[in-house]
C-alpha positions as CSV (number, residue, x, y, z in Angstrom):
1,X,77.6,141.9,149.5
2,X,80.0,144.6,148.4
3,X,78.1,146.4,145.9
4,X,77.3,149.9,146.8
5,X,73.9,151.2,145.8
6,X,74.4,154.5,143.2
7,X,74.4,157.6,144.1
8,X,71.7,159.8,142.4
9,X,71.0,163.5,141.8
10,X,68.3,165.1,144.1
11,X,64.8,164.7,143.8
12,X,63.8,167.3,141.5
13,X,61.0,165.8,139.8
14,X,57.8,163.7,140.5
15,X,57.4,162.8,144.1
16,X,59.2,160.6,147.0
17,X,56.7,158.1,148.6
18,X,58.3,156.3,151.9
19,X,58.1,152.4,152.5
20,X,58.7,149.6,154.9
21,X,61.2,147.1,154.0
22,X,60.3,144.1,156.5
23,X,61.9,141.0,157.4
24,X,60.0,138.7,156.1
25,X,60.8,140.9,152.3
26,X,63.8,139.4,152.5
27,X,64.7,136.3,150.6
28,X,67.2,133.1,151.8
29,X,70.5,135.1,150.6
30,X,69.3,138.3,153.5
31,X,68.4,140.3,150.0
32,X,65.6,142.0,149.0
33,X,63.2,139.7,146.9
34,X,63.4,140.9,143.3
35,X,59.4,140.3,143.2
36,X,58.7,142.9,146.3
37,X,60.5,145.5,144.1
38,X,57.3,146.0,141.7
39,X,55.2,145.5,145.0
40,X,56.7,148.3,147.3
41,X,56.4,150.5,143.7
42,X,52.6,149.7,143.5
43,X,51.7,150.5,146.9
44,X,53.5,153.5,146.5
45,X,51.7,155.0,143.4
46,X,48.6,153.6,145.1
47,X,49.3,155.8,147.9
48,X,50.2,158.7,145.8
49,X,46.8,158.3,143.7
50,X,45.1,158.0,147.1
51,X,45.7,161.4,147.3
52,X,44.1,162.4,144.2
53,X,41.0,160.5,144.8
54,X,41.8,157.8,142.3
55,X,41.4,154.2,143.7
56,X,39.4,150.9,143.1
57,X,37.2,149.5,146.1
58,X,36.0,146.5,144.2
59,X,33.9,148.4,141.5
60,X,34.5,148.7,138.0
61,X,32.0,150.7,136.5
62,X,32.9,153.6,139.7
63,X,36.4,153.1,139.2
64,X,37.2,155.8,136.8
65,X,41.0,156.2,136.3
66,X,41.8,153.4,138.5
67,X,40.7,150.9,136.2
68,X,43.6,150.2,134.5
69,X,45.9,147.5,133.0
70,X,49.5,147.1,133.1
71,X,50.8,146.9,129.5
72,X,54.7,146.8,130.0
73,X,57.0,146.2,133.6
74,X,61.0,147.2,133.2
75,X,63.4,146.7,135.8
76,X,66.7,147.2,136.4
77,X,68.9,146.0,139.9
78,X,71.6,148.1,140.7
79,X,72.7,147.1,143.5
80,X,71.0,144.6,146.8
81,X,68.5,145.8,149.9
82,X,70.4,144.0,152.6
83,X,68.3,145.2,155.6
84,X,64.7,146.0,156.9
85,X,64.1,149.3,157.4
86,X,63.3,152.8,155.5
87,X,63.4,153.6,152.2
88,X,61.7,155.3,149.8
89,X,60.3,155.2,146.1
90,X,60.5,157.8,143.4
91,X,58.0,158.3,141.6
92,X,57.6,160.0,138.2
93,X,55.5,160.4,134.6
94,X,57.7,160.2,131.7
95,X,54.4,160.1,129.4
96,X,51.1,160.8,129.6
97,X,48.4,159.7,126.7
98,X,45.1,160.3,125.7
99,X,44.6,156.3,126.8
100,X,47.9,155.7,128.4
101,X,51.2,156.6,130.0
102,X,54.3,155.5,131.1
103,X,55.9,156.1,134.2
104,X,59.3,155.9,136.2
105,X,60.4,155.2,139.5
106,X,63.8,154.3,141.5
107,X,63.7,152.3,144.7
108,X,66.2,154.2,146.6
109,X,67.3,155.2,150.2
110,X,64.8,156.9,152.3
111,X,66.3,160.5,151.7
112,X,66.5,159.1,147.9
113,X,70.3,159.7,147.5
114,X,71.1,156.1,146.7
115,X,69.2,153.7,144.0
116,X,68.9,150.4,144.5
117,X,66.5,149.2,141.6
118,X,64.6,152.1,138.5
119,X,62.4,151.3,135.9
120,X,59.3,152.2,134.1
121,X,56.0,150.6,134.0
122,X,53.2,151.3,131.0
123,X,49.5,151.4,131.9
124,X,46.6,151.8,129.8
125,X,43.0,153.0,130.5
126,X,40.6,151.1,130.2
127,X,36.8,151.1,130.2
128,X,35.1,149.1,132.7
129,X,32.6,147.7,130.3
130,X,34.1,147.1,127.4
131,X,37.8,146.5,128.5
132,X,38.9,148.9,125.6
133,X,41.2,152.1,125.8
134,X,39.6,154.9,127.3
135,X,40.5,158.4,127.8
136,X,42.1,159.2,131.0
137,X,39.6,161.6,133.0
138,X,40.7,165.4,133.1
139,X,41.4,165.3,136.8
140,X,44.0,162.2,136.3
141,X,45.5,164.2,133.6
142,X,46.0,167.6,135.5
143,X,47.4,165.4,138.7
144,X,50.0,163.6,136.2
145,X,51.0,166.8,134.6
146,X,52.2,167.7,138.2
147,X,54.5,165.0,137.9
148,X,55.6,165.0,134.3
149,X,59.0,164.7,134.2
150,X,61.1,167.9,132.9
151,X,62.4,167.1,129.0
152,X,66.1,166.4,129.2
């Protein structure tokens, strides 16, 4: 493959969680699978909420902030992963609700210079019993403002 991966501005904004590109990640062409893109950016913002306390260990009703729904997934390729190794994903808010918010991320090189694949993803709170819109807990919201992205 010839394309070359963009070059992108520093991080300046939101965080930079590092992942594993394996082997086995690759598909038949030697490429990246365009299914582990969305994977290696979950278990990055599960790591990052980790952090924060927020997870789900098979409870609902404890889950708080964690329980969640994915409402919208856009991706866009800019240029192939050809090789296992390090890189990283940036991670960023672009919105935060009352119920919901929207974030963005880039799948880039480890020291984030170089984007392969960005996007944004829309998830909604939900309560555990009723599997309606809830109100993200103040501790969520004061850890997302931390990663609020600047207005342009």
């Amino acid at each position: 493959m010839t394309a070359e991966a963009p070059t992108a501005p520093a991080v300046s904004h939101g965080r930079l969680i590092p992942v594993t590109v394996h082997f086995d990640d690759l598909d038949a062409l030697g490429l990246l699978h365009n299914a582990r893109y969305p994977l290696m950016v979950e278990r990055a913002w599960t790591e990052l909420w980790h952090e924060h306390g927020v997870r789900f260990d098979g409870d609902w009703a404890a889950a708080g902030d964690a329980c969640n729904a994915v409402k919208e997934l856009r991706i866009t390729y800019e240029a192939p992963v050809t090789s296992p190794g390090g890189y990283a994903v940036h991670l960023w808010l672009e919105r935060l609700g009352t119920t919901g918010l929207t974030y963005g991320f880039r799948f880039c090189s480890a020291d984030g210079t170089r984007t392969y694949a960005h996007g944004t993803r829309v998830l909604v709170r939900l309560d555990a019993t009723t599997m309606r819109p809830a109100p993200w807990t103040e501790t969520f919201r004061a850890a997302g403002r931390e990663l609020l992205r600047p207005a342009d």
